[in-house]
C-alpha positions as CSV (number, residue, x, y, z in Angstrom):
1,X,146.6,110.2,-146.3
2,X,144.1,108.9,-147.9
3,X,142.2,105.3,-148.3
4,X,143.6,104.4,-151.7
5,X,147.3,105.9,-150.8
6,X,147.1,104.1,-147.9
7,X,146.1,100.4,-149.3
8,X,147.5,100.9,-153.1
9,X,150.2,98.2,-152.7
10,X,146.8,96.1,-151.5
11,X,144.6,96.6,-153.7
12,X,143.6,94.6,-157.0
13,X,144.0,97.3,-160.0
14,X,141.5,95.1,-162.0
15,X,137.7,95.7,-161.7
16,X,136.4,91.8,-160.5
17,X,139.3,90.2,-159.6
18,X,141.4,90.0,-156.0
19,X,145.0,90.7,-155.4
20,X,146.0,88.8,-152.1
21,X,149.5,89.4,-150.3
22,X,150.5,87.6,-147.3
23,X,152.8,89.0,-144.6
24,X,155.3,86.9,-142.5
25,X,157.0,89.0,-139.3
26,X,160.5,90.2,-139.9
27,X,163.0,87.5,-139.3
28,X,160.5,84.7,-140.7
29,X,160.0,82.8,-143.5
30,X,156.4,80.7,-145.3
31,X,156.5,77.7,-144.1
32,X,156.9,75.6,-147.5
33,X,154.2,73.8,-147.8
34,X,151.8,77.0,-147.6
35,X,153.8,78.5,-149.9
36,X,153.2,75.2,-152.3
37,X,149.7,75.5,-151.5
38,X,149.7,79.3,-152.3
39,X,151.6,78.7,-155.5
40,X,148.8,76.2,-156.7
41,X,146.5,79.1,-156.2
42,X,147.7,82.0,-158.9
43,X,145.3,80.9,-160.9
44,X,142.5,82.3,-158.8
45,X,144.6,85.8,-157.9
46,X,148.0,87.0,-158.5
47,X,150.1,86.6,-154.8
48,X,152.4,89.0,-153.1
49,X,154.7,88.2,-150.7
50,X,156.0,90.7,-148.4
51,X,157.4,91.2,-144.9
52,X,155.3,93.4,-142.3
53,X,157.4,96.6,-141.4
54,X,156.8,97.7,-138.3
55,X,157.8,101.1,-138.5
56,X,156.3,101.6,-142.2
57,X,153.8,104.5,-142.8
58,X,150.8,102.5,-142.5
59,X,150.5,100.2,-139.8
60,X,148.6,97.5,-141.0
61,X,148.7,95.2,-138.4
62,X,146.6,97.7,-136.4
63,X,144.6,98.7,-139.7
64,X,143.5,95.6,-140.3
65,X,143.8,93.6,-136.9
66,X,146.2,91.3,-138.1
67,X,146.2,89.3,-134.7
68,X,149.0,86.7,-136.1
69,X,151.4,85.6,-138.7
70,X,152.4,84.8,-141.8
71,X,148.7,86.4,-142.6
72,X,146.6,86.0,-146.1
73,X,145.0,89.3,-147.1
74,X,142.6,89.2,-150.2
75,X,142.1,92.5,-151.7
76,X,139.5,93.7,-154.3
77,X,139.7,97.1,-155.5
78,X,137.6,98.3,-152.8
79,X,139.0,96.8,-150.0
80,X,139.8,93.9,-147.7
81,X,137.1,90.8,-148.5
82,X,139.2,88.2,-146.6
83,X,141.4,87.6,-144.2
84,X,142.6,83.9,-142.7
85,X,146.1,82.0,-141.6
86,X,144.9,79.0,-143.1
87,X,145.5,78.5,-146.7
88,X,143.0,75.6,-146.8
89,X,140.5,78.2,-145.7
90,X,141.8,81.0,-148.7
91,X,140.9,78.4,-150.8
92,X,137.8,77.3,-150.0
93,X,136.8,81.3,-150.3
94,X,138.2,81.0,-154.0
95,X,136.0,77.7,-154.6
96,X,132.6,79.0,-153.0
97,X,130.1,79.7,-156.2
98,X,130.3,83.1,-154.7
99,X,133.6,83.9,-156.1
């Protein structure tokens, strides 16, 4: 399998701008105010939600040394450029004259 079949559903699909997901474990749900917080982001990147699968083809948690949960994963169409738990620290990445 390769890179792109393996991170598609990660990946931004627009040259210069991110795509972030964040995963919550099966059985959980995003805590509200993150999700608030997240919400007041879209601005900066479009959001997925999703629930890590376990037994899916790819496992990302291991790919991508997801150590805890829910997890914020911001994609470009290269690859992973940042990864956090804190939404206070997602954005502050946005904000940084970097981005």
């Amino acid at each position: 399998m390769s890179y792109e079949e393996k991170y598609k559903r990660l990946l931004s699909h627009q040259k210069g701008k991110y795509l972030t997901t964040v995963f919550v474990k099966e059985g959980d749900s995003l805590p509200a105010t993150m999700k608030d917080k997240l919400m007041g982001l879209l601005s900066k990147s479009p959001i997925n939600f999703g629930v890590y699968q376990e037994d899916f083809i790819v496992d990302y948690k291991q790919e991508l040394n997801i150590e805890k949960f829910p997890v914020i994963l911001v994609f470009d169409t290269k690859g992973l450029v940042f990864k956090t738990n804190d939404v206070d620290e997602l954005e502050a990445f946005f904000n940084s004259p970097t981005n």
